[in-house]
ROTITI-203786 format. One record per residue (C-alpha): residue number from 1; residue in one letter; z, y, x. Coordinates in steps of 0.1 Angstrom, whole numbers, plus 2048, in hexadecimal, padded with zeros to 3 digits. Layout:
resi = NUM | resn = a | Z = Z | Y = Y | X = X
...
end
This chain:
resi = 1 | resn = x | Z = 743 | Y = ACF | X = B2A
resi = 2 | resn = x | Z = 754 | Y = AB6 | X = B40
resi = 3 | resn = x | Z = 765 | Y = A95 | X = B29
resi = 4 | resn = x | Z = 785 | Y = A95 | X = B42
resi = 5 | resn = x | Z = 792 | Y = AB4 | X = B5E
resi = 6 | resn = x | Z = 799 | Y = AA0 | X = B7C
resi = 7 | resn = x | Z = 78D | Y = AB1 | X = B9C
resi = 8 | resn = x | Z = 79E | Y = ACF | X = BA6
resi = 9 | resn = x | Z = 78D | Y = AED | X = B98
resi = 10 | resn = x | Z = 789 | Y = AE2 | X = B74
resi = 11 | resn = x | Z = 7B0 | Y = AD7 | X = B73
resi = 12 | resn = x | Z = 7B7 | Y = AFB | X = B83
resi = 13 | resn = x | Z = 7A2 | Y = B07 | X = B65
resi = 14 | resn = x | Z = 7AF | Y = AF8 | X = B47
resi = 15 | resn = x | Z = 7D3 | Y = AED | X = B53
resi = 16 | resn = x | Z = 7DE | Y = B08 | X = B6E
resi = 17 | resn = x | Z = 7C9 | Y = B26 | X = B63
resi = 18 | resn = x | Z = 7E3 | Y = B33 | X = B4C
resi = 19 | resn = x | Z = 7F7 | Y = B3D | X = B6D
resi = 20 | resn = x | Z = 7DD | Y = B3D | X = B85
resi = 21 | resn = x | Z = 7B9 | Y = B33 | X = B82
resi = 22 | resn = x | Z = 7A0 | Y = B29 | X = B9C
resi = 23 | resn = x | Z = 7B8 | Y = B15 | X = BB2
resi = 24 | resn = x | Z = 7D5 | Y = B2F | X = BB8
resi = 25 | resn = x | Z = 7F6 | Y = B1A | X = BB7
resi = 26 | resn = x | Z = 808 | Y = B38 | X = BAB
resi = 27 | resn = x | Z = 82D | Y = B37 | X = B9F
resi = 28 | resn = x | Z = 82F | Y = B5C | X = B9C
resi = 29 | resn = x | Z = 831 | Y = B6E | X = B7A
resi = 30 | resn = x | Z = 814 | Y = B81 | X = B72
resi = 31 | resn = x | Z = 821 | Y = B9A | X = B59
resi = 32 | resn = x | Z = 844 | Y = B9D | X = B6D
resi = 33 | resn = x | Z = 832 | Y = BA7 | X = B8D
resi = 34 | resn = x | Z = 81E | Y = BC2 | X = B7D
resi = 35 | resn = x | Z = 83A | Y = BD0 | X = B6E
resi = 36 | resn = x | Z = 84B | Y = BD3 | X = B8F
resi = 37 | resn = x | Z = 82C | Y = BE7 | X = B96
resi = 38 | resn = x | Z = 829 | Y = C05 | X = B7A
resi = 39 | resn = x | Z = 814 | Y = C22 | X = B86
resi = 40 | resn = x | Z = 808 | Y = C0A | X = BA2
resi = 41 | resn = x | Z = 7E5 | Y = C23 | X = BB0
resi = 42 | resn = x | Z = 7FF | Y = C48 | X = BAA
resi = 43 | resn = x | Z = 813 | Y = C3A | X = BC9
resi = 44 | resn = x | Z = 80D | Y = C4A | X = BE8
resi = 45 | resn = x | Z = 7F6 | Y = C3A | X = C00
resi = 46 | resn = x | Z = 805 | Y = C2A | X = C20
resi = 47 | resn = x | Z = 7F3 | Y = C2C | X = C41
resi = 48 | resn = x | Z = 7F1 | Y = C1D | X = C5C
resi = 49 | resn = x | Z = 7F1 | Y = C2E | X = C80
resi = 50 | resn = x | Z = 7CB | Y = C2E | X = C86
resi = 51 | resn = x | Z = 7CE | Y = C48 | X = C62
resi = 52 | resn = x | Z = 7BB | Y = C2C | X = C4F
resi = 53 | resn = x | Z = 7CA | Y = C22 | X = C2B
resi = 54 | resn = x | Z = 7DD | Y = C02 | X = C33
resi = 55 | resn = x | Z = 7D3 | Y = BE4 | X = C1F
resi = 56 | resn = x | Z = 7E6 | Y = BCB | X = C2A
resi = 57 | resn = x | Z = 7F9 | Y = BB5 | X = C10
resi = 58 | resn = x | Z = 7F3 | Y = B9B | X = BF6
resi = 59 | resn = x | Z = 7D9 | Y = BAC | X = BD9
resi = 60 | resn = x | Z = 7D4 | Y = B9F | X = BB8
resi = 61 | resn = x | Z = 7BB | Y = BAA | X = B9D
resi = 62 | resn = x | Z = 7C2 | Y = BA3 | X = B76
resi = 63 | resn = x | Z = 7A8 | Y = BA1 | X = B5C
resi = 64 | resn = x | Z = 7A4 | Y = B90 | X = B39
resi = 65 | resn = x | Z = 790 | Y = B70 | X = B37
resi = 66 | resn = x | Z = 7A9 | Y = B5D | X = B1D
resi = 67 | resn = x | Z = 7BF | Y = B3D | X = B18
resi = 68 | resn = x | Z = 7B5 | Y = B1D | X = B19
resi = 69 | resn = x | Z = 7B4 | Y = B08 | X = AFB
resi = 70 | resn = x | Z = 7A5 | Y = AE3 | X = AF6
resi = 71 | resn = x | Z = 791 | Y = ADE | X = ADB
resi = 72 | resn = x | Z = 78D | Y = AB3 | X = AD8
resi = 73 | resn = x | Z = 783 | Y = AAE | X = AF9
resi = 74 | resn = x | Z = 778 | Y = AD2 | X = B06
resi = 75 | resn = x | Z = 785 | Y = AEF | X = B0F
resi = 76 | resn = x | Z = 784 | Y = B13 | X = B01
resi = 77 | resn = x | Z = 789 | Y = B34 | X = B12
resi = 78 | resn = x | Z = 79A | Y = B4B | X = AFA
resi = 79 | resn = x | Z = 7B5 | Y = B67 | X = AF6
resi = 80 | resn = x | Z = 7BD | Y = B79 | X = B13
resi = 81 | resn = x | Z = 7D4 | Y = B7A | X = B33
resi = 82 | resn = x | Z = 7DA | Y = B8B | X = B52
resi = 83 | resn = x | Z = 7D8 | Y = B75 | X = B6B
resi = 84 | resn = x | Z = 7D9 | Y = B74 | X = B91
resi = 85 | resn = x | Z = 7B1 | Y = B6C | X = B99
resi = 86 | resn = x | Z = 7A1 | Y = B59 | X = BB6
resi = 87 | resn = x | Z = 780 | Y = B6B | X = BB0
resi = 88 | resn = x | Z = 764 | Y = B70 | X = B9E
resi = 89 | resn = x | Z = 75E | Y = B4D | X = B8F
resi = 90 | resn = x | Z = 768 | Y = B55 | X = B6F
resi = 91 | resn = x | Z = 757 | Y = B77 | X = B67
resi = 92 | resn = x | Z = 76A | Y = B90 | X = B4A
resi = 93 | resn = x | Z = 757 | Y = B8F | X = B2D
resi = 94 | resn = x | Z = 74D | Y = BB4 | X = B2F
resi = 95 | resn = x | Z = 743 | Y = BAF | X = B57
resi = 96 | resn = x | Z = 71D | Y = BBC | X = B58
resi = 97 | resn = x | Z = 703 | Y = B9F | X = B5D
resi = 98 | resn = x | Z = 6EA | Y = BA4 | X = B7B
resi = 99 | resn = x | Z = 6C9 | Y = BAB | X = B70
resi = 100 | resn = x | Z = 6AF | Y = B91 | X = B83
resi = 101 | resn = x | Z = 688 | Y = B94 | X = B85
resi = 102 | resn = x | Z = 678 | Y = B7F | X = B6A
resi = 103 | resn = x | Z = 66D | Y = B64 | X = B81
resi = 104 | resn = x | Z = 693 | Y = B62 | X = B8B
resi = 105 | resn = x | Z = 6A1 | Y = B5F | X = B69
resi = 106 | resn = x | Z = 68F | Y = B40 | X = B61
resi = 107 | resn = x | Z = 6A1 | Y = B2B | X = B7E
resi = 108 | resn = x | Z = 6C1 | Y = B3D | X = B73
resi = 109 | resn = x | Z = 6BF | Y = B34 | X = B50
resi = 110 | resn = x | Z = 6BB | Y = B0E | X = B5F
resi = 111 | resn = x | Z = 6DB | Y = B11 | X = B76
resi = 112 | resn = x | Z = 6EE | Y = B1B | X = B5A
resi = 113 | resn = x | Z = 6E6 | Y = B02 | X = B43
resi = 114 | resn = x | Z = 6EE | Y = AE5 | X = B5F
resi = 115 | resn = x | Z = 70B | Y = AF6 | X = B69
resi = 116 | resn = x | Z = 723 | Y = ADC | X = B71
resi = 117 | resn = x | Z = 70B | Y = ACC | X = B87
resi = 118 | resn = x | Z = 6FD | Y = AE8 | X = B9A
resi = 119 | resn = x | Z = 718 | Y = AFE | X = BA1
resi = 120 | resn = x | Z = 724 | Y = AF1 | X = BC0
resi = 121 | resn = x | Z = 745 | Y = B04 | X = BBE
resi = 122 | resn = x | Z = 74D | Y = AE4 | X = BA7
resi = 123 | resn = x | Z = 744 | Y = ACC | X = BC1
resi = 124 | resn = x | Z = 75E | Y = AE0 | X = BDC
resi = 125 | resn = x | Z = 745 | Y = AF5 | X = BEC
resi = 126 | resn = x | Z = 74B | Y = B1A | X = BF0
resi = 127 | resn = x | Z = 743 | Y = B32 | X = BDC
resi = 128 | resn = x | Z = 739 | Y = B4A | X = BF8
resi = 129 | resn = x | Z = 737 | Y = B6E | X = BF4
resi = 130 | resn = x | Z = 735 | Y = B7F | X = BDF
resi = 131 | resn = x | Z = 744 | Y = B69 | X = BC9
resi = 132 | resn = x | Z = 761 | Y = B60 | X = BDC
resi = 133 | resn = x | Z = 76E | Y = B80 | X = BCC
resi = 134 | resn = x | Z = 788 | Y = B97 | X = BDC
resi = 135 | resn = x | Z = 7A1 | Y = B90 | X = BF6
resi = 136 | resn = x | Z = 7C0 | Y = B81 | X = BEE
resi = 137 | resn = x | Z = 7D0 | Y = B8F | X = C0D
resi = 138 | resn = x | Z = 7C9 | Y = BA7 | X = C26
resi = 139 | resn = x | Z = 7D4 | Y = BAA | X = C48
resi = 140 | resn = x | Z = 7C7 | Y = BCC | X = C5A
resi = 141 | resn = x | Z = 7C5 | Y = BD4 | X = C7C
resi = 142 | resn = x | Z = 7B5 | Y = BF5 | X = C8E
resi = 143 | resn = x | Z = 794 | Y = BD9 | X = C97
resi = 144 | resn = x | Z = 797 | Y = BC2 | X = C7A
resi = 145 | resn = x | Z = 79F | Y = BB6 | X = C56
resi = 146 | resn = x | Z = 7A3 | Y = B96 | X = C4D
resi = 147 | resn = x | Z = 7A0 | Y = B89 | X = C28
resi = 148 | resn = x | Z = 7B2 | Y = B6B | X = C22
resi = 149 | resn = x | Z = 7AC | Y = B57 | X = BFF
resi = 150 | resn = x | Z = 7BF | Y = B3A | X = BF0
resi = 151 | resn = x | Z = 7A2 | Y = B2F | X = BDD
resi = 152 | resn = x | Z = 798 | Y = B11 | X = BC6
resi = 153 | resn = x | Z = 784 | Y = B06 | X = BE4
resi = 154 | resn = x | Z = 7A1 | Y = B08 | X = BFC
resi = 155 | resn = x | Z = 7AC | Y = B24 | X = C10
resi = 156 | resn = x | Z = 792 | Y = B3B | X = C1C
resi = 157 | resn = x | Z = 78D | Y = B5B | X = C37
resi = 158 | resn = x | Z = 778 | Y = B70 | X = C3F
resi = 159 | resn = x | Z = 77C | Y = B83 | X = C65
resi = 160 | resn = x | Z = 76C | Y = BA7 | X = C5D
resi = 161 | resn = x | Z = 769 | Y = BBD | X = C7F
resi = 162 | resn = x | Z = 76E | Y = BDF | X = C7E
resi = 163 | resn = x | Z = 767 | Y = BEC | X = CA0
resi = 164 | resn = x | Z = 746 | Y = BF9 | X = C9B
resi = 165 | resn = x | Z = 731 | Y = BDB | X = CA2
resi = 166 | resn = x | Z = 710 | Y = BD4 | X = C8C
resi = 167 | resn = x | Z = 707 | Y = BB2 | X = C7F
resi = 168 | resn = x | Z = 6F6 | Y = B99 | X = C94
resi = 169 | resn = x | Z = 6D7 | Y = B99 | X = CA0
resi = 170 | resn = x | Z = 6D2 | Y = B76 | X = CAB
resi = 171 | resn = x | Z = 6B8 | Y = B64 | X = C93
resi = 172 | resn = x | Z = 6CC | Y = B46 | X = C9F
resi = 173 | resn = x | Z = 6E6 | Y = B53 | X = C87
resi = 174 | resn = x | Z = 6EB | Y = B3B | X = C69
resi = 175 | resn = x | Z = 6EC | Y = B49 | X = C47
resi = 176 | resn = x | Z = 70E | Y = B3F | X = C3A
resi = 177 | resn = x | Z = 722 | Y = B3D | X = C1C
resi = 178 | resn = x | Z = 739 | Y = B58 | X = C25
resi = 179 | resn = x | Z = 71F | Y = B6D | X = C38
resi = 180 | resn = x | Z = 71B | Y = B87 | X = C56
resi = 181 | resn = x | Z = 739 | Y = B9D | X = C4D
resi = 182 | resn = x | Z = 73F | Y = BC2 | X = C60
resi = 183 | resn = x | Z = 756 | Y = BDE | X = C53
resi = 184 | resn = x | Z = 756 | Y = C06 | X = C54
resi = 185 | resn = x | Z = 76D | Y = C20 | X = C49
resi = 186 | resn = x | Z = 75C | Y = C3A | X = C31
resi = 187 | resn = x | Z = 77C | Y = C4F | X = C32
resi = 188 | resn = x | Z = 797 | Y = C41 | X = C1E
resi = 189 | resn = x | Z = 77D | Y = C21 | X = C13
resi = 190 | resn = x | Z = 775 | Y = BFF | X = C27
resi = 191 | resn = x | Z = 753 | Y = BF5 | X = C23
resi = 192 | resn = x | Z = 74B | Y = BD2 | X = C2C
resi = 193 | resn = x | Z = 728 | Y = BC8 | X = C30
resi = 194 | resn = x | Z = 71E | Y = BA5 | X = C2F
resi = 195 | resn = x | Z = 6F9 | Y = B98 | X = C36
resi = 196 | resn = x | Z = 6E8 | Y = B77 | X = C40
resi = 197 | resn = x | Z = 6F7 | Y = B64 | X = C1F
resi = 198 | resn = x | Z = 6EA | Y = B40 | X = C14
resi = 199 | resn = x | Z = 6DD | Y = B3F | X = BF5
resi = 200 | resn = x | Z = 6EE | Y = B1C | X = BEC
resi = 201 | resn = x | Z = 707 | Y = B32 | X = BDC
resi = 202 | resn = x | Z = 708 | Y = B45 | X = BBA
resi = 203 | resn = x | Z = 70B | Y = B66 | X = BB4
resi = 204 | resn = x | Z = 729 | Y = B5C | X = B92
resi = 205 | resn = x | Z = 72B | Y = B41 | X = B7C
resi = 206 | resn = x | Z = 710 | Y = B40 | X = B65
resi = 207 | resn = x | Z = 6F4 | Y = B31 | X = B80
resi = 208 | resn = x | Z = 6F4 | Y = B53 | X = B8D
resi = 209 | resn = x | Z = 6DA | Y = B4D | X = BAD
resi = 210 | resn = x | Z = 6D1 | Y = B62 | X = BC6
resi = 211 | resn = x | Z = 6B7 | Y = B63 | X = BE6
resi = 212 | resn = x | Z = 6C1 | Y = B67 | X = C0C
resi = 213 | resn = x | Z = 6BA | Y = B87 | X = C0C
resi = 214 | resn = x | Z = 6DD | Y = B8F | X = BFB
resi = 215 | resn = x | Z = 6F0 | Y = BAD | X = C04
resi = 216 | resn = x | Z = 70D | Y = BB5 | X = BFB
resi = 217 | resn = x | Z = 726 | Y = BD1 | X = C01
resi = 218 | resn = x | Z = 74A | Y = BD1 | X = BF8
resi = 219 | resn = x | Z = 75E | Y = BF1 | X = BF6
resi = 220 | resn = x | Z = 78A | Y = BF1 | X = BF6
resi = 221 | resn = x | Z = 797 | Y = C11 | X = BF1
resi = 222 | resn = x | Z = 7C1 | Y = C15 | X = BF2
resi = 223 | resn = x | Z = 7D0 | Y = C28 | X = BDA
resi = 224 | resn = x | Z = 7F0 | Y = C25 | X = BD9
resi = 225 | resn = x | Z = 7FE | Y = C04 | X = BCF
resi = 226 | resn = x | Z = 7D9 | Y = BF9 | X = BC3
resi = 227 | resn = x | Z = 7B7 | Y = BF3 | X = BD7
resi = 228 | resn = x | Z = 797 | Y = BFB | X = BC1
resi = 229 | resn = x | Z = 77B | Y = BE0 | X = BCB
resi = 230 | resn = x | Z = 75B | Y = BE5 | X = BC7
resi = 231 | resn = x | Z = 73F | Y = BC7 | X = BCF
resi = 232 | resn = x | Z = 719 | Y = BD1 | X = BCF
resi = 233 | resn = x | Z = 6FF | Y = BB3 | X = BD1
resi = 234 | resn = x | Z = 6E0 | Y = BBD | X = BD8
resi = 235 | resn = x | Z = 6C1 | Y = BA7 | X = BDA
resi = 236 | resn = x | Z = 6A0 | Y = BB6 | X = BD7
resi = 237 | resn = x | Z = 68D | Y = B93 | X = BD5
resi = 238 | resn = x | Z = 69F | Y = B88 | X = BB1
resi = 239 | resn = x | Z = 6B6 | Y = BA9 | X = BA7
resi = 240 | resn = x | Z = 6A4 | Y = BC2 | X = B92
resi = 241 | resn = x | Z = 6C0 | Y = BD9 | X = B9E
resi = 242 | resn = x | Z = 6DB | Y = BD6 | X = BB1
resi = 243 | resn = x | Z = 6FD | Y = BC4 | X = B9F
resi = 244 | resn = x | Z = 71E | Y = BD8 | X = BA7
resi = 245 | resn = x | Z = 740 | Y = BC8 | X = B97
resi = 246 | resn = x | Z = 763 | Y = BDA | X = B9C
resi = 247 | resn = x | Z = 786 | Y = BCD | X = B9D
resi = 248 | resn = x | Z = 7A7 | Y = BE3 | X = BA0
resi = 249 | resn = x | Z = 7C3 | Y = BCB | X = BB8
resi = 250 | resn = x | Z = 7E4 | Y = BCF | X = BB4
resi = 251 | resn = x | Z = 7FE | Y = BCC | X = BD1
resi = 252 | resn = x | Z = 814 | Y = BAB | X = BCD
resi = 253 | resn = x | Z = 835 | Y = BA3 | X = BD8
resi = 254 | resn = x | Z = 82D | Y = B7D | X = BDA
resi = 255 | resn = x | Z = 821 | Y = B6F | X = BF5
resi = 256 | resn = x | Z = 7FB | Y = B58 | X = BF4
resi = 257 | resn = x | Z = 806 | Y = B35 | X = BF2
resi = 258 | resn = x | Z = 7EF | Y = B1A | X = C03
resi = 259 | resn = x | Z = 7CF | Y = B0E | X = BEC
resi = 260 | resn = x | Z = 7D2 | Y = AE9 | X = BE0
resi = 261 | resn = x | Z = 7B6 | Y = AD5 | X = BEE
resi = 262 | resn = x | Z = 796 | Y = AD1 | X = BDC
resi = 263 | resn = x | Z = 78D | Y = AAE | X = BCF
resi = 264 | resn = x | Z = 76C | Y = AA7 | X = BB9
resi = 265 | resn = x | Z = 773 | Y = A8C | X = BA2
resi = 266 | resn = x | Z = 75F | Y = A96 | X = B83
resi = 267 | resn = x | Z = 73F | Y = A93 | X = B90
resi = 268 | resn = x | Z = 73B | Y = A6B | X = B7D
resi = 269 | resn = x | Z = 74C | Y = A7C | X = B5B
resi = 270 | resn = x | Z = 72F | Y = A98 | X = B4F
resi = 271 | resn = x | Z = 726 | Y = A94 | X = B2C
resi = 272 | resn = x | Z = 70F | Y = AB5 | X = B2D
resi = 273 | resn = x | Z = 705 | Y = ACF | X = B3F
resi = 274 | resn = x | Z = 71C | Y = AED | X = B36
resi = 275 | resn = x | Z = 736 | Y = AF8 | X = B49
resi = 276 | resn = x | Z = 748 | Y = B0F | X = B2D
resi = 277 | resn = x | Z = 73E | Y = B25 | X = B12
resi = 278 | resn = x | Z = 721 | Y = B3E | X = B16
resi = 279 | resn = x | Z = 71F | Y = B50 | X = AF5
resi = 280 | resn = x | Z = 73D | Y = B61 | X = AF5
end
């Protein structure tokens, strides 16, 4: 564990995560926004004029990952909490693991035990899809969706076209953290599909690798007053299969609130490797 939380993500973890983990400065309350909310997905769906569901608004998923609680001079995830999430750093405990290649595992096992020092999301670097998660916001137009984030990172978009364009061809194209992104309608379901990905990034916590020849698809379907999303990674050179996690977002009233700026400062104050608890 880290002796002392002084860059930005690890005092978002143990000191803000309670409210809002991963860097969301949120002053909204959790429970009192899902109760404005009952029978959220029986609502009907709005449209907008091109027929599509609309998705614009702020979206927030809620899972159970549990409280913080220091033990000496570490932290302990325990309990649990609905929280407002940035992504998919912190994994539920019942999230499926990907299944990598035997060759692959090795190197992941090693990531995971020097967490703190190879997981460049601790160092500000970002997280990249598909980790980044889902989009806190969404702002729809007939051509295009934007995703906006507010993550621990600092805020983030993603431009997805949806006039009918392919990805690019260029090999001149960087791979990037965020990737190639284009979206289709598969009737009432936006399917984003995101090639040409670095593999600097991590799949999750957990030193959860993967190669450049990522793909990943996202899927946000409206119903009602929730958006199921749906991320497939696929990588046929580490995967044994591909890895497909879901999330159900909830329509906010809030609205996102700037990301506070990313500073590394633990980087001199490692006493081991680990980054939290992995048994549990």
């Amino acid at each position: 564990m880290v002796s002392e939380l002084a860059n930005h993500r690890t005092l978002t973890l143990a000191a803000v995560l309670l409210a809002a983990p991963l860097g969301i400065q949120a002053q909204t309350n959790y429970a009192a926004e899902a109760a404005k909310n009952p029978g959220a997905s029986s609502r009907p769906t709005p449209l907008l004029a091109d027929g599509h569901p609309d998705l614009n608004g702020v979206w927030h998923h809620f899972f159970g990952i549990g409280t913080i609680q220091k033990v000496g001079e570490s932290f302990t995830v325990g309990g649990a909490f609905s929280p407002k999430s940035a992504g998919l750093y912190s994994q539920p405990l019942r999230d499926s693991k990907p299944e990598y290649k035997p060759e692959a595992a090795a190197k992941v096992k090693l990531l995971n035990e020097n967490q703190v020092k190879e997981d460049q999301t601790l160092h500000c670097i970002n997280p990249g899809v598909p980790r980044l998660g889902p989009p806190h916001q969404i702002v729809q137009t007939a051509k295009q969706a934007i995703f906006l984030y507010a993550d621990n990172t600092g805020n983030q978009w993603r431009v997805i076209p949806l006039d009918g364009r392919a990805h690019s061809t260029d090999p001149e194209t960087a791979a990037t953290y965020n990737g190639d992104s284009v979206g289709h309608w598969d009737g009432d379901t936006l399917v984003v599909d995101v090639t040409r990905l670095t593999d600097e990034t991590w799949l999750g916590d957990n030193g959860l690798l993967h190669s450049r020849k990522l793909h990943v698809t996202e899927r946000l379907r409206r119903a009602g007053d929730t958006i199921q999303y749906t991320v497939t990674a696929e990588d046929p050179e580490v995967l044994q299969k591909p890895w497909t996690l879901s999330r159900t977002l909830t329509l906010q009233t809030d609205a996102l609130e700037e990301a506070a700026p990313c500073i590394d400062k633990d980087a001199g104050h490692y006493v081991t490797g680990e980054h939290h608890d992995n048994t549990r």
